[in-house]
Every structure is written in structure tokens, then in C-alpha cells.
Backbone as a chain_set.jsonl record, in Angstrom:
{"seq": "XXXXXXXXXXXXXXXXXXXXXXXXXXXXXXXXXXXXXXXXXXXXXXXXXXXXXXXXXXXXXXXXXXXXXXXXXXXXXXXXXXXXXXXXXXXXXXXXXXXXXXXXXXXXXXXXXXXXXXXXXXXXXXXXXXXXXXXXXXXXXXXXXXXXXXXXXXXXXX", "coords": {"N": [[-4.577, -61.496, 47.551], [-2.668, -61.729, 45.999], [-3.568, -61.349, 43.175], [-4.554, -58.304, 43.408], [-2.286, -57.847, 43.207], [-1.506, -57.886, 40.629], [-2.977, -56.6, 39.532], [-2.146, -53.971, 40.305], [0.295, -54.077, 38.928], [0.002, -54.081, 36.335], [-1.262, -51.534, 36.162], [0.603, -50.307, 36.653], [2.301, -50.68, 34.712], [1.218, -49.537, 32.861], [0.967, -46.817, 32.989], [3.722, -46.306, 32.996], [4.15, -46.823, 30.589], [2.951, -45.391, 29.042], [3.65, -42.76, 29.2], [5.581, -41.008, 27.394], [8.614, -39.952, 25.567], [8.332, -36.522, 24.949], [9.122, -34.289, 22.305], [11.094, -31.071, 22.265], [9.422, -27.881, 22.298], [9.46, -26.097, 19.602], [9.307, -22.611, 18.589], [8.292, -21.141, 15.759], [8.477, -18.171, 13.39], [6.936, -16.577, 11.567], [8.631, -14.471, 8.399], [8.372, -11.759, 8.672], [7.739, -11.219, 11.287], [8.222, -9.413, 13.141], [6.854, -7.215, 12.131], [4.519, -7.729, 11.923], [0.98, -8.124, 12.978], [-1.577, -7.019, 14.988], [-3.493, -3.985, 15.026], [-4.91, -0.924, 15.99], [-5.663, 1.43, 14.681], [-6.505, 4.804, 13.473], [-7.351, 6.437, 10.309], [-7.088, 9.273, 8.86], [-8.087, 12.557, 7.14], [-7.695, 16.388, 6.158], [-10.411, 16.933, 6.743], [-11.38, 14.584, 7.777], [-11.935, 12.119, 9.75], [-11.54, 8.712, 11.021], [-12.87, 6.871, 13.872], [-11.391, 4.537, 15.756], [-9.811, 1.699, 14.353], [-10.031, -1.649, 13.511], [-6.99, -3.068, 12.345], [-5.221, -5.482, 10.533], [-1.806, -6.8, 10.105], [0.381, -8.986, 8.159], [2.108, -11.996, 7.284], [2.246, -13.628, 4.023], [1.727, -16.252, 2.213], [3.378, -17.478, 1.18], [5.288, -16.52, 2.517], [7.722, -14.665, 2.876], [10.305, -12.082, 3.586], [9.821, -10.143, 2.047], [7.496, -9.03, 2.091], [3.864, -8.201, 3.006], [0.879, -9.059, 4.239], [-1.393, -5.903, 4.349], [-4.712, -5.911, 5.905], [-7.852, -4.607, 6.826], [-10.331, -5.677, 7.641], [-12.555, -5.815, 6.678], [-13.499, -3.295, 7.806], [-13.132, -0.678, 7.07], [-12.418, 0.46, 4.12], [-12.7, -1.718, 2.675], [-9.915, -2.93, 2.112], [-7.684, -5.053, 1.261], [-4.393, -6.065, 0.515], [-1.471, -6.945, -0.379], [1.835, -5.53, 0.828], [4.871, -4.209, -0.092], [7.852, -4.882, 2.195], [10.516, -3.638, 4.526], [11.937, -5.382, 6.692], [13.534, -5.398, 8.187], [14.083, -2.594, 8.976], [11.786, -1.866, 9.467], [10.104, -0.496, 7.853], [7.383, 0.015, 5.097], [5.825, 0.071, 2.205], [4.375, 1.194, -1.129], [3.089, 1.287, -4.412], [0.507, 0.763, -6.725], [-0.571, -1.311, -6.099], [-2.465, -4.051, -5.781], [-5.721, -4.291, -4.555], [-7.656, -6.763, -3.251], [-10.069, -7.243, -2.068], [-11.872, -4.645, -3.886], [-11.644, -3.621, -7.044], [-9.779, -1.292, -7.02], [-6.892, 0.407, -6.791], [-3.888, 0.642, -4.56], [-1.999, 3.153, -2.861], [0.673, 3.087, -0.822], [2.433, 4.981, 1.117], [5.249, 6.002, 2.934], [5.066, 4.346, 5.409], [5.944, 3.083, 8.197], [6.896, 1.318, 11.569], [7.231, 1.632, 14.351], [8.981, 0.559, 17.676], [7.887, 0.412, 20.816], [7.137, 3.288, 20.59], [4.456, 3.951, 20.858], [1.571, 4.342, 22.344], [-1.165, 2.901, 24.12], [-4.594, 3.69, 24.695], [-5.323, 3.027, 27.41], [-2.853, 3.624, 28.57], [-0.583, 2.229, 28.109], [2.814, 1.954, 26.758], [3.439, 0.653, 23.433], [4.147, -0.818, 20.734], [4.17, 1.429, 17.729], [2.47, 2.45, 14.503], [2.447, 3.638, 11.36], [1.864, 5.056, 8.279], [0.597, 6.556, 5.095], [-2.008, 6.02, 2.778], [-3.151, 6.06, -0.277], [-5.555, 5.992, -2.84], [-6.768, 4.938, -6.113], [-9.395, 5.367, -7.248], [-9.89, 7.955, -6.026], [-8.746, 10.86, -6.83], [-5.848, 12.603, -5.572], [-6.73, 12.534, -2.868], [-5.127, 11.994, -0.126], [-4.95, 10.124, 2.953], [-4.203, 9.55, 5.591], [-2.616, 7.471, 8.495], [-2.784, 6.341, 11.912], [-1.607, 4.685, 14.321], [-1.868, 2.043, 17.104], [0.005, -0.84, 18.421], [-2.192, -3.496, 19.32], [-2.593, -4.237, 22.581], [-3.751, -6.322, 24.198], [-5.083, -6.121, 26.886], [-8.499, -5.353, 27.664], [-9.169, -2.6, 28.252], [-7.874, -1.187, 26.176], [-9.238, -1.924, 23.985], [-11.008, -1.464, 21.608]], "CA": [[-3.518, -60.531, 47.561], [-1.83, -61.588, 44.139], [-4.479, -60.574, 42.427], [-4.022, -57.512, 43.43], [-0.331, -57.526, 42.804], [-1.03, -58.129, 39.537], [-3.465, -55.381, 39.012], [-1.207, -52.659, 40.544], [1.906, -54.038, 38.537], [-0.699, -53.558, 35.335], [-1.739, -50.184, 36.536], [2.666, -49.52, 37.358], [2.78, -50.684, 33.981], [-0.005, -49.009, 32.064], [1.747, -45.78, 33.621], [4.871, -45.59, 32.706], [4.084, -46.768, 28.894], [2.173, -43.748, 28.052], [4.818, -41.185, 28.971], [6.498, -40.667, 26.257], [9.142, -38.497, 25.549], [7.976, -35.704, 24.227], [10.486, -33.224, 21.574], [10.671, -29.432, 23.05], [8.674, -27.366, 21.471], [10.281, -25.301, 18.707], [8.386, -21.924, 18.174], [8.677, -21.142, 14.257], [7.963, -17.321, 13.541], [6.638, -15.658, 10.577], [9.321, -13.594, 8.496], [7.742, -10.586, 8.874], [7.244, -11.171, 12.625], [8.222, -8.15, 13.585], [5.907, -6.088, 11.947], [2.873, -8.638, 12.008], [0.449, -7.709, 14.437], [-3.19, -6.585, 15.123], [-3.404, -2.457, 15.005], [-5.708, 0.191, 16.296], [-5.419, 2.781, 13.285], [-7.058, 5.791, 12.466], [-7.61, 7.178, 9.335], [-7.848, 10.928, 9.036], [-7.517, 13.736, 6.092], [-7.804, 17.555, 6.917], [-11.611, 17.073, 7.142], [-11.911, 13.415, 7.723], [-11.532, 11.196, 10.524], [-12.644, 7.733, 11.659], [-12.424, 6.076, 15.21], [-10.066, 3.059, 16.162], [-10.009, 0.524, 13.509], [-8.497, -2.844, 13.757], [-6.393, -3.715, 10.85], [-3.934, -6.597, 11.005], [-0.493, -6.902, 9.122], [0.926, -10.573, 8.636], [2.967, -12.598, 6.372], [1.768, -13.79, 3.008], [1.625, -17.877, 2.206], [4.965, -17.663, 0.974], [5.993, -16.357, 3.95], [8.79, -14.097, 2.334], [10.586, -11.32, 4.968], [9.538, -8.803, 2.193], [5.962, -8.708, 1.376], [3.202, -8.409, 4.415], [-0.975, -8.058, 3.855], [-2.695, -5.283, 5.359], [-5.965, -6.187, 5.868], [-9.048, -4.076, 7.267], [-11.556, -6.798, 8.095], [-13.852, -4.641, 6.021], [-13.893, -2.473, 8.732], [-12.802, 0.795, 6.747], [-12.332, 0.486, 2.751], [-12.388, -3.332, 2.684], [-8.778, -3.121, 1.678], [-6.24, -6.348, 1.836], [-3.356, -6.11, -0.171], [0.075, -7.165, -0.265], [2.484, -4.383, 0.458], [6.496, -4.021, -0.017], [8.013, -4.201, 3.665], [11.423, -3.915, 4.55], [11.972, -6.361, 8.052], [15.097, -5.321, 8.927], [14.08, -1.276, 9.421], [10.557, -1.848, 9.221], [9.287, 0.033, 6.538], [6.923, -0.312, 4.124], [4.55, 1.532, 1.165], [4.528, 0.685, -2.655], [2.455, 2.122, -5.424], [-0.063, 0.157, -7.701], [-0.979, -2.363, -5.119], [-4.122, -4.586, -5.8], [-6.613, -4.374, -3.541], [-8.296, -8.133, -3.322], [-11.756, -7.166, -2.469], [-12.227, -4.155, -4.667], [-10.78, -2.745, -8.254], [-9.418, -0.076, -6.622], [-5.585, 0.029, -6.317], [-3.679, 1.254, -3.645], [-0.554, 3.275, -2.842], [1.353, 3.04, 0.752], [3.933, 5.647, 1.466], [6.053, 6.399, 4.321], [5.179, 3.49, 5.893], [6.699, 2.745, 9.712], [6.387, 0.776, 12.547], [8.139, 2.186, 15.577], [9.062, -0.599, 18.992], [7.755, 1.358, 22.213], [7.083, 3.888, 20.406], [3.377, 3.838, 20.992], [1.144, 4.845, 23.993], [-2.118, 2.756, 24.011], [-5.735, 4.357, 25.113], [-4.852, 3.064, 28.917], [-1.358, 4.421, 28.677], [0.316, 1.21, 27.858], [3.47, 1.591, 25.883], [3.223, -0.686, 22.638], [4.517, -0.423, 19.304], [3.241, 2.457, 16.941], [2.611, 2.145, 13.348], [2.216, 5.501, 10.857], [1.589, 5.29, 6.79], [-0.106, 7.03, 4.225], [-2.697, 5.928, 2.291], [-3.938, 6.597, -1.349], [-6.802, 5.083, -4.045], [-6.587, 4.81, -7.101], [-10.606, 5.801, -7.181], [-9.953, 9.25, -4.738], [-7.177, 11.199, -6.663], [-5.446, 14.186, -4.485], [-6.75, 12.268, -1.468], [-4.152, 11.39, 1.013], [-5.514, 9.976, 4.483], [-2.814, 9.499, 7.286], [-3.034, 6.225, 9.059], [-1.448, 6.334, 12.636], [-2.018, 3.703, 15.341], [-0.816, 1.023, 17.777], [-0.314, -2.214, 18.625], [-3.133, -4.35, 20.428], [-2.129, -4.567, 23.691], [-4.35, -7.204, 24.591], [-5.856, -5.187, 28.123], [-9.845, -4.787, 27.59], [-9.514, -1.807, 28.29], [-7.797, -0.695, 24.949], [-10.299, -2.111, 23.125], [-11.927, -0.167, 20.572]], "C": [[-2.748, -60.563, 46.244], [-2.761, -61.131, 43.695], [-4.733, -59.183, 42.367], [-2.689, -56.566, 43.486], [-0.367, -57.46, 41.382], [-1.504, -57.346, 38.909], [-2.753, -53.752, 39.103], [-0.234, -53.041, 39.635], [0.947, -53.893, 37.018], [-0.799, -52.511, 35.097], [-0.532, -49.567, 36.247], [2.499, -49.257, 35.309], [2.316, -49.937, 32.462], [0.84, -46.908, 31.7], [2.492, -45.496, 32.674], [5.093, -45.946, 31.085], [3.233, -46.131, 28.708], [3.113, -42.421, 28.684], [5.644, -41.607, 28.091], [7.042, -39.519, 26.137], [8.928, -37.424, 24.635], [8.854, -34.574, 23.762], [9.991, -31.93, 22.366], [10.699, -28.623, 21.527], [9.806, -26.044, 21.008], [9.314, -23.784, 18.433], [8.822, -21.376, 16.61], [7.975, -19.511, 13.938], [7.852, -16.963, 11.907], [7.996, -15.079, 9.393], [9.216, -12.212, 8.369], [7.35, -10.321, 10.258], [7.298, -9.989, 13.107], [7.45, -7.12, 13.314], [4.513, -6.904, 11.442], [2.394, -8.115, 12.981], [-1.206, -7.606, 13.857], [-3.035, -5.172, 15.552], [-4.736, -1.948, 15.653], [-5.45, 1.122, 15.944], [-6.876, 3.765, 13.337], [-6.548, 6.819, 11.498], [-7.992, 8.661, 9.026], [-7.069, 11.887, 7.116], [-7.961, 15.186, 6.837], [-9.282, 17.414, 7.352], [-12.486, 15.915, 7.067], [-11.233, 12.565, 8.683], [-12.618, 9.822, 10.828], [-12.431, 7.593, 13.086], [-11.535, 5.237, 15.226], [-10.747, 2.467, 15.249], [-9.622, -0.552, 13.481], [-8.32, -3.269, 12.324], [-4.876, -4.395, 11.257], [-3.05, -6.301, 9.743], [-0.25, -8.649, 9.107], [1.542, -10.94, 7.434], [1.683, -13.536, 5.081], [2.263, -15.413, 3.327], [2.802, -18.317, 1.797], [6.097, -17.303, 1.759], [7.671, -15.786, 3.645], [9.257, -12.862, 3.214], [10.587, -9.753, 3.494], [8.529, -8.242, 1.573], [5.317, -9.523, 3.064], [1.826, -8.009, 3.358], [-0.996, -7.507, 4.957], [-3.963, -5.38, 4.723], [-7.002, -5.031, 6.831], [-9.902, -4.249, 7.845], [-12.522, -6.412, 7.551], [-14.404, -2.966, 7.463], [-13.858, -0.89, 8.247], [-13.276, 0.74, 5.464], [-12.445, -1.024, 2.072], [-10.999, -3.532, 1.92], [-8.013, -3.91, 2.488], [-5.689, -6.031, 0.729], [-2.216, -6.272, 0.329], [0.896, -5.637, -0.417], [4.194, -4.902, 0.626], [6.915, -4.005, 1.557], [9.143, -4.27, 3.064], [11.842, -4.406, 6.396], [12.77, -5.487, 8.851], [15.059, -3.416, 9.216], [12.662, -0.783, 9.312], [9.793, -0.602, 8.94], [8.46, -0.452, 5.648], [6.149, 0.452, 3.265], [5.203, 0.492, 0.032], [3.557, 1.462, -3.164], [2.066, 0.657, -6.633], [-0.016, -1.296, -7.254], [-2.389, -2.977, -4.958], [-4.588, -4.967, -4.554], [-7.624, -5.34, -4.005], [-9.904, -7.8, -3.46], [-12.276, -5.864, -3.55], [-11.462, -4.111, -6.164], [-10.009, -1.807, -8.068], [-8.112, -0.421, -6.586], [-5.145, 1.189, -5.603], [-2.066, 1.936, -3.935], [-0.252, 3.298, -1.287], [2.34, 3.753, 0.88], [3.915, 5.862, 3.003], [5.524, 5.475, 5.574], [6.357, 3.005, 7.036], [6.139, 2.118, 11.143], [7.879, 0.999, 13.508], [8.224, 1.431, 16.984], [8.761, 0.577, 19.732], [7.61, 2.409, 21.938], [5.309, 4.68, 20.581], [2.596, 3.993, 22.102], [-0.589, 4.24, 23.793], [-3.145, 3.86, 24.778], [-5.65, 4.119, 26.965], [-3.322, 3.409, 29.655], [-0.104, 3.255, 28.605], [1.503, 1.639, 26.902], [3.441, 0.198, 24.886], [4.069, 0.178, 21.618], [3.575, 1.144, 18.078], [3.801, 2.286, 15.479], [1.835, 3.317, 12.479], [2.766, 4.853, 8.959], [0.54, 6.197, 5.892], [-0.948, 6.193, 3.224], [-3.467, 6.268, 1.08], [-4.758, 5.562, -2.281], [-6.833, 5.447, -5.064], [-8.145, 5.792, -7.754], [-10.833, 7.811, -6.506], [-8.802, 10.062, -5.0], [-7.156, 12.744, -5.884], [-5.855, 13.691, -3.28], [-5.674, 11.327, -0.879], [-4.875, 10.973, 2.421], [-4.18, 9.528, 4.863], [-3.434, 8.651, 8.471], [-1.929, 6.086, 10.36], [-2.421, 5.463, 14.021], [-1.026, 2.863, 16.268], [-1.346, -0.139, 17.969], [-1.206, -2.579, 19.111], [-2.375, -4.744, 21.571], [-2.661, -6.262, 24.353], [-5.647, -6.877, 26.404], [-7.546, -4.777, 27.067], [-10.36, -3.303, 27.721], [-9.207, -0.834, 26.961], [-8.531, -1.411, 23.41], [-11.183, -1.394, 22.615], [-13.335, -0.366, 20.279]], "O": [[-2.32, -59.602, 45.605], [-2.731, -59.933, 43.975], [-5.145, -58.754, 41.289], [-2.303, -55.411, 43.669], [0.627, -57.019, 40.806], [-1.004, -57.029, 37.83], [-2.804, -52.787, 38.34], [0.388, -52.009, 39.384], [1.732, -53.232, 36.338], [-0.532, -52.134, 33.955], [-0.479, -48.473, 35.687], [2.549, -48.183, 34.709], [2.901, -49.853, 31.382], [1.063, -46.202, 30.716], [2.266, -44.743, 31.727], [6.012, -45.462, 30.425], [2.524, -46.591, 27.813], [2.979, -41.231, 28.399], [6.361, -42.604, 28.18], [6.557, -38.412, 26.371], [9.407, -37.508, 23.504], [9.365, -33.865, 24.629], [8.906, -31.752, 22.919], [11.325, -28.613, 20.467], [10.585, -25.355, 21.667], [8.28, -24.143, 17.869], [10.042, -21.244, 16.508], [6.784, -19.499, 14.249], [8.813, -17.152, 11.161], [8.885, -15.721, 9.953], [10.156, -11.579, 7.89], [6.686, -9.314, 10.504], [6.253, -9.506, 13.543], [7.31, -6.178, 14.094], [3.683, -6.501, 10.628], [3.087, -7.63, 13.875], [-1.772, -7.947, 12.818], [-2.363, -5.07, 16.579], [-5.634, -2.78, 15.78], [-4.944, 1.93, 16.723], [-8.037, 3.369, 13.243], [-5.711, 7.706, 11.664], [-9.152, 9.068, 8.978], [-6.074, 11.768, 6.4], [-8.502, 15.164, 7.943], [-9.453, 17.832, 8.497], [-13.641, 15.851, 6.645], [-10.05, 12.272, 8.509], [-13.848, 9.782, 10.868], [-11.62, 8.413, 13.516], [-10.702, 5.417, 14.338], [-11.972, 2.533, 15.143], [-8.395, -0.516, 13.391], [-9.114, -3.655, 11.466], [-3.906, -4.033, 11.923], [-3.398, -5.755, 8.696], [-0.687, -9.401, 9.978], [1.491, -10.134, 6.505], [0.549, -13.924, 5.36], [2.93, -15.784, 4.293], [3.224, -19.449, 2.034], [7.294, -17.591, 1.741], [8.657, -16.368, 4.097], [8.235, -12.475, 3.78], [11.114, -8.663, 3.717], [8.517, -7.302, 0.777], [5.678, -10.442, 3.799], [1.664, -7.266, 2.389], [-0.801, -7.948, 6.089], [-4.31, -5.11, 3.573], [-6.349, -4.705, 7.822], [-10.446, -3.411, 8.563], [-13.587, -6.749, 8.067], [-15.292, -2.144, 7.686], [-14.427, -0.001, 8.88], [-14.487, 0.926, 5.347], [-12.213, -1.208, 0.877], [-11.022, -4.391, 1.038], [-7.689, -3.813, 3.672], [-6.44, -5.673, -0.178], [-1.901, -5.795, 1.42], [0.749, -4.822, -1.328], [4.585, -5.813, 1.355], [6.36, -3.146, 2.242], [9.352, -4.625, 1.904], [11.992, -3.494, 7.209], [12.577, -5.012, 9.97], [16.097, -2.947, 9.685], [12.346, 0.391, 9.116], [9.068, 0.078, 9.666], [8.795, -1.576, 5.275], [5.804, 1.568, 3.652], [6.005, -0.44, 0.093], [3.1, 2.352, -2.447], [2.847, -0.128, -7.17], [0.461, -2.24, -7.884], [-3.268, -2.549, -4.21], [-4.081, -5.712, -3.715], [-8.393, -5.051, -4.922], [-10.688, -7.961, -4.395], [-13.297, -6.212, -4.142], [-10.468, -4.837, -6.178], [-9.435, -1.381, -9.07], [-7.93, -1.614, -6.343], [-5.589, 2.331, -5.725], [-1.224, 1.563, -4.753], [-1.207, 3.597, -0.571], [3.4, 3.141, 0.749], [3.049, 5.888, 3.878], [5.6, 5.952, 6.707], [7.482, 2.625, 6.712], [5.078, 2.457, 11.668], [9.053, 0.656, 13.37], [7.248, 1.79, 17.642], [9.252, 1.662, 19.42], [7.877, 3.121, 22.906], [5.134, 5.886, 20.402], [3.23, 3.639, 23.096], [-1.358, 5.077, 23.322], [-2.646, 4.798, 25.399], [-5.923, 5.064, 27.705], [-2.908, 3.422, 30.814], [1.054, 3.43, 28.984], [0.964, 1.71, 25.798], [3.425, -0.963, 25.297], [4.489, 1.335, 21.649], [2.385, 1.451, 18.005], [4.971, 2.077, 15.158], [0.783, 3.828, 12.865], [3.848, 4.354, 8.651], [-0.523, 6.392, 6.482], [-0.149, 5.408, 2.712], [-4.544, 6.815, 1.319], [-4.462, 4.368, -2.324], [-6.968, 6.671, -5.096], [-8.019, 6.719, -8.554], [-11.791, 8.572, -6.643], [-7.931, 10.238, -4.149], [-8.008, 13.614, -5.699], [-5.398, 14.35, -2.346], [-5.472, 10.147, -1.167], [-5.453, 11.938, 2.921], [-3.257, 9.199, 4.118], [-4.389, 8.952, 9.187], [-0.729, 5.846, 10.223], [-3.556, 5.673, 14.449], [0.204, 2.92, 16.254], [-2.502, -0.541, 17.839], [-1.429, -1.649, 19.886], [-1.511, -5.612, 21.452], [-1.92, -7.11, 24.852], [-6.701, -7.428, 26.721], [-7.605, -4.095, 26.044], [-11.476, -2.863, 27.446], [-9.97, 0.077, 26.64], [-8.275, -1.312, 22.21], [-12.055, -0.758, 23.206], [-13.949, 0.464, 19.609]]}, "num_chains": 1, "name": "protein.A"}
């Protein structure tokens, strides 16, 4: 019977020295959080459209509240570049914006991202996000870039 007193008070003691108190978790956000995301954009001119595209927004490595990349995934133009935001009324565009994977440089006007403003493909309200688009390579072409958030639902999957 000791012997098994001494294994349970091992066991007691085994226990309660591995809980440790553990700090509460801090979540640390972006400064661009607000207009970071994952999109479902299309691209259109008077006689040019694509389908759903996914192109993400997110904060740069310096993590500054007023520069964001949009990225493409190569899915469209293979365009990433850093663009001008503004956080606090989330805006963004600029002019003579290097585009990483090509030579090409970009311009971004009228740049907006609208809260609830957005109506996914299953009728979800999400965010909606609306800019313009020009290339340095394509002059007089404007395309018109208007989309929404990723909901995360399979069914608005593009």
C-alpha cells in the first residue's frame, strides 16, 4: 500500500508541476488591419472583363499604417506593389508604383474600401473594395477593379 502512496503522490506531484501559468494571449494587429484582407476583384474596361480574382492587401515588413501590398498571386497581371493607403478613411491609389514581378509600373486611383458595404456571391454582407487601375505598358487603358471581402463560406468561392 505505500508503494502505492508514493506513486500517486509522484503522479499528484508530476501534475501540478507542469501547469504553469500561462500569460493571456495578446492579439497584435497589422497597421493596416483594416484594409488587409483577401478580395474577390474583377477587373473590367468597356470591352474587357475577367471573373473573380483573389488578390490580397496586407501590411508591408515595416508594418507602417500608410503603405499596404496589393498582390495578385499571378492570378491577373502578376502585379505586387506597394501602394499609398490612408487607414484612418481607407483610401488608397498613387502613381509610379513599382510593380515587383514585372517592369511595368503602376498607377492606383480612387482607391476605397467600404465596411458592409459589400454583398458576397451567396448574399453575405462583407466589406467592398473599388479602385482603378493603370500600366505604365497600356496607355489610355483604365480597368475598374471592384470586389469583396472573402467571406470564408465555400460557397463564395471563386
Amino acid at each position: 500500500m505505500k508503494k502505492y502512496l508514493i506513486y500517486m503522490l509522484a503522479f499528484v506531484s508530476i501534475i501540478l508541476a507542469s501547469c504553469d501559468d500561462k500569460e493571456d494571449y495578446e492579439q497584435i494587429n497589422s497597421q493596416v488591419v483594416d484594409a488587409a484582407g483577401e478580395w474577390w476583384i474583377k477587373f473590367s474596361t468597356t470591352d474587357y472583363e475577367t471573373g473573380y480574382l483573389k488578390v490580397l492587401t496586407f501590411n508591408t515588413a515595416d508594418d507602417i499604417a500608410t503603405e499596404m501590398w496589393i498582390w495578385d498571386k499571378g492570378n491577373w497581371k502578376g502585379i505586387k506593389f506597394k501602394c499609398p493607403v490612408n487607414v484612418a478613411n481607407l483610401t488608397f491609389g498613387g502613381s509610379g508604383l513599382t510593380n515587383l514581378n514585372t517592369d511595368v509600373s503602376v498607377e492606383v486611383l480612387n482607391g476605397k474600401i467600404e465596411k458592409g458595404a459589400g454583398l458576397s456571391t451567396s448574399g453575405v454582407v462583407t466589406d467592398k473594395i473599388s479602385f482603378e487601375i493603370k500600366f505604365s505598358n497600356e496607355p489610355g487603358v483604365v480597368y475598374q477593379a471592384v470586389g469583396t471581402r472573402k467571406t470564408g463560406f465555400v460557397e463564395d468561392e471563386h
